[in-house]
Each structure stands twice: as C-alpha cells, then as structure tokens.
N, C-alpha and C positions, 0 to 999 in steps of 0.2 A: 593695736595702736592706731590714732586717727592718722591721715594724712598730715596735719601740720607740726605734730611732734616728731613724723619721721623727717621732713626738714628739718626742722631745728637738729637736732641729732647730725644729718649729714651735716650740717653750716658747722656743728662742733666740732667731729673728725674732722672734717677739712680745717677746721682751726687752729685743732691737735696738730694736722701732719703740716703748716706752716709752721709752726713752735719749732719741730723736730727739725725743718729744712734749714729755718733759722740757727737752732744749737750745730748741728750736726755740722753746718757750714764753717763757724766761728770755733769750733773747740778745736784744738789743741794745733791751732796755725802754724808755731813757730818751729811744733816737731815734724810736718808735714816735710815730705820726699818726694812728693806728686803730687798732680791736682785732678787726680781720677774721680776722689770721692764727690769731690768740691761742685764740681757738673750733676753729678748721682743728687745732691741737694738740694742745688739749684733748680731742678725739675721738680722733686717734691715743692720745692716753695711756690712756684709760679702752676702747679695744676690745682696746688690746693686754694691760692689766694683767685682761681679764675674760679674752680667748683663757690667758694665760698660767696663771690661777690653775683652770682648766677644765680644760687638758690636762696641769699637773700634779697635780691630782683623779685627772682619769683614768687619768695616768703610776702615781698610788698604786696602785690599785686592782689595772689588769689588770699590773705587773710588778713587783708587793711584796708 
C-alpha cells in the first residue's frame, strides 16, 4: 500500500470511531442509570475527531 492510502484509511477509522462515539453517546438515554459509558464515548469522539483533523492536515500538506 502507498503511504497516501494508508492515510486515507486512518482519516476513515478515525471517522468510523467518531460515528460510534456519536451513537454510542445518544442511544438509548432515557434508559441510562449512569453516565459511566457516556465519558467512555466522549473520549472515543474527541481522540478520533483530533486523529482525524491531524491526518487530514497532514493528508494536505505532503499530497496537495
């Protein structure tokens, strides 16, 4: 695989796992007893939207 498909690729997972942080946050609210998970999401969301807005920086840079 070249180098610029294996970026794109991470930029995708990291895109995937904001989706996940996104649902995973929002489903099923009103049955919620704790907000254990709700933290547990919130970190997925905010490592993937930092991976993601990094590597397409970087995607600019070295392939534009």
């Amino acid at each position: 695989m070249k180098p610029d498909n294996v970026i794109l690729w991470l930029i995708g997972l990291s895109f995937v796992g904001f989706l996940i942080g996104l649902v995973g946050k929002n489903t099923n609210n009103h049955k919620k007893k704790s907000f254990r998970f709700e933290s547990f999401f919130t970190w997925i969301s905010i490592v993937s939207v930092t991976t993601l807005i990094i590597l397409a920086f970087l995607y600019t840079i070295l392939y534009t």
